[in-house]
C-alpha positions as CSV (number, residue, x, y, z in Angstrom):
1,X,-24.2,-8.7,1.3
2,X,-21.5,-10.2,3.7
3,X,-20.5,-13.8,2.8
4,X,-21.0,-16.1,5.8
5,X,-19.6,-19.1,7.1
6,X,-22.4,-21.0,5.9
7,X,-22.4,-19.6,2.4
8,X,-19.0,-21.3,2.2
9,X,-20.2,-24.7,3.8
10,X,-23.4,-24.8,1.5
11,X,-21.5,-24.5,-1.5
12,X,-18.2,-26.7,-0.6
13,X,-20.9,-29.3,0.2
14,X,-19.6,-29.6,4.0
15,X,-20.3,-28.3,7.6
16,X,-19.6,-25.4,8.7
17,X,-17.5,-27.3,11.1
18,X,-15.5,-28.5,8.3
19,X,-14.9,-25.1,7.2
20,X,-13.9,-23.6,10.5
21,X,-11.5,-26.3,10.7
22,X,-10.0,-25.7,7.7
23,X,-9.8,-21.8,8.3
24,X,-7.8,-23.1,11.8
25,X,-5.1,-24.9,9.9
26,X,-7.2,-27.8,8.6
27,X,-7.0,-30.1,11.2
28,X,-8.9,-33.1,11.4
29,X,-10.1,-32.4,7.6
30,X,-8.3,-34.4,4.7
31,X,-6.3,-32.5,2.3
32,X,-9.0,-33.0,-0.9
33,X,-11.9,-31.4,1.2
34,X,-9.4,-29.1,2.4
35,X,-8.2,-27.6,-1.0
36,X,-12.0,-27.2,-2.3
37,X,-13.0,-25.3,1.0
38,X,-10.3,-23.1,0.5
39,X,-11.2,-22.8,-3.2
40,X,-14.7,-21.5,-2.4
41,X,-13.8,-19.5,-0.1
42,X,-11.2,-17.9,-3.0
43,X,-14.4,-17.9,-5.2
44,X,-16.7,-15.9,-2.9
45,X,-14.3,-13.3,-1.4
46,X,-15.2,-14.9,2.2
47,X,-13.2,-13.2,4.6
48,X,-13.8,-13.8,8.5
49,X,-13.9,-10.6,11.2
50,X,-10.6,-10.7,13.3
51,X,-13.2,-11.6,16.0
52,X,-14.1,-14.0,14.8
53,X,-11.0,-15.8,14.3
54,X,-10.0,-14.8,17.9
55,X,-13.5,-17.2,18.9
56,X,-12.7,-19.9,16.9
57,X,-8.6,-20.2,17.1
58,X,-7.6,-17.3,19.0
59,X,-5.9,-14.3,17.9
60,X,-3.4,-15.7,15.1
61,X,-0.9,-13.0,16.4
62,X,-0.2,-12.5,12.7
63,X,0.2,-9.6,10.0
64,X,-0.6,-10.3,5.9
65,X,1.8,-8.0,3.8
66,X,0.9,-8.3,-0.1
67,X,3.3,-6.6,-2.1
68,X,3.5,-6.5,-6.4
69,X,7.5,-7.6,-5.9
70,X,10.0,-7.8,-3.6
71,X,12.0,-6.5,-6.4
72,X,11.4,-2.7,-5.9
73,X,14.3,-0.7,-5.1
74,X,13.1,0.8,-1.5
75,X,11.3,-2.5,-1.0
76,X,13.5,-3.3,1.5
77,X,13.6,-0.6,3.5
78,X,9.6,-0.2,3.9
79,X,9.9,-4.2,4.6
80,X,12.0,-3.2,7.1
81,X,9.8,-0.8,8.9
82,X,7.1,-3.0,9.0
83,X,8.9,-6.5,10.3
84,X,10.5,-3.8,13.4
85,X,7.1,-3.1,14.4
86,X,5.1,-6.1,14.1
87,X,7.6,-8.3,16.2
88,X,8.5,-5.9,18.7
89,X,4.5,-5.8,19.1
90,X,5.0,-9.9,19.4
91,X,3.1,-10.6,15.9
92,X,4.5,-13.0,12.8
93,X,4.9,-11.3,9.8
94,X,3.1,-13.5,6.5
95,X,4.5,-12.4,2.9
96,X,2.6,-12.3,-0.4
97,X,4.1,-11.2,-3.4
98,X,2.4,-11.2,-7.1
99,X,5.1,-11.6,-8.9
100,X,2.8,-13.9,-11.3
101,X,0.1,-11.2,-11.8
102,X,-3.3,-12.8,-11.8
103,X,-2.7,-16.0,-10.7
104,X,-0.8,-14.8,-7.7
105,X,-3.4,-12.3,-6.3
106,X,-6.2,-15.6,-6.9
107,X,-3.7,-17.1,-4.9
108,X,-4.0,-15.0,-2.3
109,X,-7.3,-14.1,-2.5
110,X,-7.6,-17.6,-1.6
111,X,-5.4,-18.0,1.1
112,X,-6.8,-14.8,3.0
113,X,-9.6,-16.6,5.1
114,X,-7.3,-20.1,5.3
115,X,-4.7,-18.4,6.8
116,X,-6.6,-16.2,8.8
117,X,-4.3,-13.4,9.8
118,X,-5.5,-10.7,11.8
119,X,-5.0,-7.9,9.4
120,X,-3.2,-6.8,6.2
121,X,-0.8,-4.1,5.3
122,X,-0.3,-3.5,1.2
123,X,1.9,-2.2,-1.4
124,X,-0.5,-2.0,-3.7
125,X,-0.4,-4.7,-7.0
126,X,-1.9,-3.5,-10.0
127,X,-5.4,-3.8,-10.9
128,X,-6.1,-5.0,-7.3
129,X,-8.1,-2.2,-5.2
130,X,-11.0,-2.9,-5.5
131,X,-10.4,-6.4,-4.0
132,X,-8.9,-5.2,-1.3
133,X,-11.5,-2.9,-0.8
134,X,-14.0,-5.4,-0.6
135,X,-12.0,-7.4,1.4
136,X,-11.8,-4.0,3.8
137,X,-15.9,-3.9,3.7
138,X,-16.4,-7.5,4.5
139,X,-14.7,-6.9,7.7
140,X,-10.4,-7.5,7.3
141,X,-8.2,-4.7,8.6
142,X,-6.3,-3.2,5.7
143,X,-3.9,0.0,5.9
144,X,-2.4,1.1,2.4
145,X,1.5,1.7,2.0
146,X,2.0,4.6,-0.5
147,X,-1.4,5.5,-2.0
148,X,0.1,6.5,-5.8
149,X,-2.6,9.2,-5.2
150,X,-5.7,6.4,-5.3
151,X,-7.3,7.2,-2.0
152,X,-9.0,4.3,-1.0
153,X,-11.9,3.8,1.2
154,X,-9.5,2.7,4.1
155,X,-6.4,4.0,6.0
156,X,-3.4,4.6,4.1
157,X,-0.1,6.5,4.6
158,X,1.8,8.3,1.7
159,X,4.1,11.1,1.4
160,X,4.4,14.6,0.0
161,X,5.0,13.8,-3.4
162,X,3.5,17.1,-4.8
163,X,5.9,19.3,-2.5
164,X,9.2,16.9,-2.8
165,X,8.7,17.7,-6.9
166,X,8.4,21.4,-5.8
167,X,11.5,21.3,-4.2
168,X,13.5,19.4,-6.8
169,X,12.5,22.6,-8.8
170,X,13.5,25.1,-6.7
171,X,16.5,23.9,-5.9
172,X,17.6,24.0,-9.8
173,X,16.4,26.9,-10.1
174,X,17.7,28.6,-6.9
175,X,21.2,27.2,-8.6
176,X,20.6,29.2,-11.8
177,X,18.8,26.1,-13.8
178,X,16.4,27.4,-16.1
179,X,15.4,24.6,-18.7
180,X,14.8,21.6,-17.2
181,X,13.9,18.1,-18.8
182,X,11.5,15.8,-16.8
183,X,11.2,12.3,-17.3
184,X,7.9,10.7,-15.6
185,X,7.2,6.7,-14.4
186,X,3.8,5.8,-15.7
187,X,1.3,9.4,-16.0
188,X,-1.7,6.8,-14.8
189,X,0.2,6.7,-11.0
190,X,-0.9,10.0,-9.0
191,X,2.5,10.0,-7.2
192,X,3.6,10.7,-10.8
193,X,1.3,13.7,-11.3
194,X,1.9,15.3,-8.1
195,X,5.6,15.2,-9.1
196,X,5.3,16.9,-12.2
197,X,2.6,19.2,-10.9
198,X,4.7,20.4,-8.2
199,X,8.1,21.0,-10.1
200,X,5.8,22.4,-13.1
201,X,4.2,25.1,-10.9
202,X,7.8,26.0,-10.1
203,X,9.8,25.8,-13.1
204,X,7.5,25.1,-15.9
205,X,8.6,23.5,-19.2
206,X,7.1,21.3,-21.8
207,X,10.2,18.6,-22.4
208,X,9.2,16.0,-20.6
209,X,9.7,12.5,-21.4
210,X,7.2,9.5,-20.1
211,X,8.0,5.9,-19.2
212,X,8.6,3.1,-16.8
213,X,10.3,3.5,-13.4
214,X,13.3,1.7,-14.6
215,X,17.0,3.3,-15.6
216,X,16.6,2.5,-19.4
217,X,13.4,5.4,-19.2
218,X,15.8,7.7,-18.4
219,X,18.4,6.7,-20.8
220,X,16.0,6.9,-23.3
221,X,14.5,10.1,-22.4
222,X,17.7,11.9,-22.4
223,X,18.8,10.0,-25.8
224,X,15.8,11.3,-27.2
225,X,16.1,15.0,-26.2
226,X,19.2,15.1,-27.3
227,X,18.6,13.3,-30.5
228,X,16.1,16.1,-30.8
229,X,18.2,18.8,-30.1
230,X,16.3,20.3,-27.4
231,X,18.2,22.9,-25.0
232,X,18.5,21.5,-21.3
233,X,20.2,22.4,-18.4
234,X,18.6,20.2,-15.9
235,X,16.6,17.4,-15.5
236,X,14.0,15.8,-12.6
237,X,13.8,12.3,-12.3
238,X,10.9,10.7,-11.3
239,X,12.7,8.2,-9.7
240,X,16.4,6.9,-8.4
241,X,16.8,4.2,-11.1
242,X,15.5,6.8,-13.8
243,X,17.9,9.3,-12.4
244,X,20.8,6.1,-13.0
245,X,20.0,5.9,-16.2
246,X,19.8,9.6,-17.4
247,X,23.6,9.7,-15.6
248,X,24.6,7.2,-17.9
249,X,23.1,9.0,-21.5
250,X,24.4,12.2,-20.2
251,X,27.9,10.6,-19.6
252,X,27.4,8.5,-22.9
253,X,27.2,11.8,-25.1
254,X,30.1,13.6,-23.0
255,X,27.7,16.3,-21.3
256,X,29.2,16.9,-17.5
257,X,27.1,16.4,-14.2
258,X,26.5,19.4,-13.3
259,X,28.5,21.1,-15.2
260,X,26.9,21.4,-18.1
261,X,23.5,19.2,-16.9
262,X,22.6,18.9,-13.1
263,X,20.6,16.0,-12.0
264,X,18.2,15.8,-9.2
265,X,16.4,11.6,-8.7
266,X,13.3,11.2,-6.1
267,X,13.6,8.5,-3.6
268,X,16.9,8.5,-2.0
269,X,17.5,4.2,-2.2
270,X,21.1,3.2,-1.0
271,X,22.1,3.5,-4.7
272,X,21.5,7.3,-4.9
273,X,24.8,7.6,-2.7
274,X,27.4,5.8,-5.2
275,X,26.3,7.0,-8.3
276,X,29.0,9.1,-10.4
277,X,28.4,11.8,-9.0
278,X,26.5,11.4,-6.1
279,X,23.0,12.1,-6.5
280,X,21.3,15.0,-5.5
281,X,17.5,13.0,-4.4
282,X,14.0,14.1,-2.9
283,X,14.0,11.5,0.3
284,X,10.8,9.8,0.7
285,X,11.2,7.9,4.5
286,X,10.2,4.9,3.6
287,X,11.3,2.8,6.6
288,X,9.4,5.1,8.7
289,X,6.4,4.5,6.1
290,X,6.2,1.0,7.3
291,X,6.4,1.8,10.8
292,X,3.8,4.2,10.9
293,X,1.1,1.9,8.9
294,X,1.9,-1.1,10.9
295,X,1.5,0.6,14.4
296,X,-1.7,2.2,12.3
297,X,-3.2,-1.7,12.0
298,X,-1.9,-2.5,15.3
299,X,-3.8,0.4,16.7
300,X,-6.8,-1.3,15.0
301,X,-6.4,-4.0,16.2
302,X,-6.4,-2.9,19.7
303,X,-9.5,-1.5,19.2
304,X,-8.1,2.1,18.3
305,X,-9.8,4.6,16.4
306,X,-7.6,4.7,13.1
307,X,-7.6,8.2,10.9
308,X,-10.0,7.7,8.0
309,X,-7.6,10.5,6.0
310,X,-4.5,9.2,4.9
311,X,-1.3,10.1,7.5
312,X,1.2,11.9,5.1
313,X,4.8,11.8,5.6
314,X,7.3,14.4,4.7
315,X,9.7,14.3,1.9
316,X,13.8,16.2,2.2
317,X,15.9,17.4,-0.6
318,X,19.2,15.3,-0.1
319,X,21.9,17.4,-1.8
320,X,25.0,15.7,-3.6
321,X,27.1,16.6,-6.4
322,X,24.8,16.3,-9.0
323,X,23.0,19.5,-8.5
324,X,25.0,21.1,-5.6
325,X,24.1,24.3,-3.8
326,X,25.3,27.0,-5.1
């Protein structure tokens, strides 16, 4: 059942007044009575309709973001797409981040109805879904950035991650590659099985190598393969930074790029274009990723119907000199 205004008041020990105060910036309430509102309302999950904030305060004219880190290579550039929108549509933009893992999304779980923004946009933290799913149900506007595959129970926008790995393989292939070595982020993400199912269905191999998103999962991977003797000619990287670091093995052990090994990375961040050599990169747009879900909650909160499928953006093959045309 929804939480109500009053199940917050009854068990904060105050008026609902009180709490309606504090969810309008606490004025007129002293800071002690304040901070325990707030903490039930962390406790029950009480989030209030955008309509109802509008009654009480007006429309806050504000956007949530709740991101796992601001640390992410393409961060930025999805950031980006979302701040261009959101003020040029005259709203504040309010960060989360949960850099500190539980304790920040209690944090923020707590902050939700205190701050009272109109709606949320999300880069989705571990292990935090179903929250925002019930946050979604109890009646807060919430539109997923890059869905890993999850397909939640509200709007969303990802991108073609099962194509852009099918053209990573064809490309090596159509440039006479024939034994490829994949190394995977985590197999628990669904982007990373639609990667490895696309390039799979194209140029299948068994030598693949899992891990992290980070450039030491490709050294390793590479290290390994080699340490293992295993015959490659090519290798997919799930991401940019795993691409880095399987540039760095390869160079390490004196194979050439592409002589001897082409490279192709997924993501195209800034980075892809100064590696040594250039890297050859499935683009996901992920500027245009933030644009599209913010005007998607904007729309919403207009009072526009918003698609209940996910809106899927394209992916490009980016050539550089690590795997160049033939």
């Amino acid at each position: 059942m929804r939480v109500t205004i009053a199940d917050v008041a009854r068990e904060a020990g105050v008026s609902k007044t009180t709490v309606s105060r504090v969810l309008n910036t606490g004025a007129e309430v002293d800071s002690a009575t304040a901070a325990r509102v707030r903490e039930v309302i962390g406790v029950l999950g009480y989030v209030p309709s955008s309509g109802a904030v509008g009654l009480a305060r007006g429309s806050s004219r504000t956007v949530g973001m709740l991101t796992p880190s601001l640390t992410w290579p393409w961060m930025g550039e999805v950031l980006q797409g979302v701040a261009d929108t959101v003020e040029a549509a005259g709203y504040g933009l309010l960060l989360f981040t949960c850099n500190r893992g539980a304790d920040s999304v209690r944090h923020f779980t707590g902050q939700v109805s205190a701050r009272a923004f109109d709606g949320l946009l999300v880069i989705e933290p571990e292990d935090t879904l179903d929250t925002l799913t019930a946050m979604h149900r109890r009646g807060l506007p919430v539109v997923l950035i890059d869905d890993r595959g999850h397909h939640p129970a509200f709007p969303s926008v990802a991108t073609t991650n099962r194509a852009g790995g099918a053209s990573a393989a064809r490309h090596l292939l159509d440039s006479g590659r024939t034994r490829p070595l994949v190394v995977t982020g985590r197999r628990d993400f669904g982007c990373v099985r639609d990667r490895l199912e696309g390039f799979v269905e194209v140029l299948p191999t068994d030598l693949i190598a899992t891990g992290e998103f980070t450039e030491e999962t490709g050294h390793r991977g590479v290290e390994r393969a080699l340490a293992e003797r295993r015959d490659f000619d090519c290798v997919f990287a799930h991401n940019d930074l795993i691409a880095a670091g399987v540039l760095r093995a390869l160079r390490e052990a004196g194979r050439r790029v592409p002589e001897d090994v082409a490279v192709v990375g997924f993501d195209d961040i800034p980075m892809a274009r100064h590696t040594e050599p250039p890297l050859t990169t499935v683009r996901q747009p992920m500027r245009r990723m933030g644009e599209t879900a913010a005007r998607m909650l904007l729309a919403g909160l207009a009072g526009e119907a918003i698609p209940d499928e996910p809106v899927v953006l394209p992916t490009e093959l980016v050539v550089r000199r690590s795997a160049p045309a033939l």
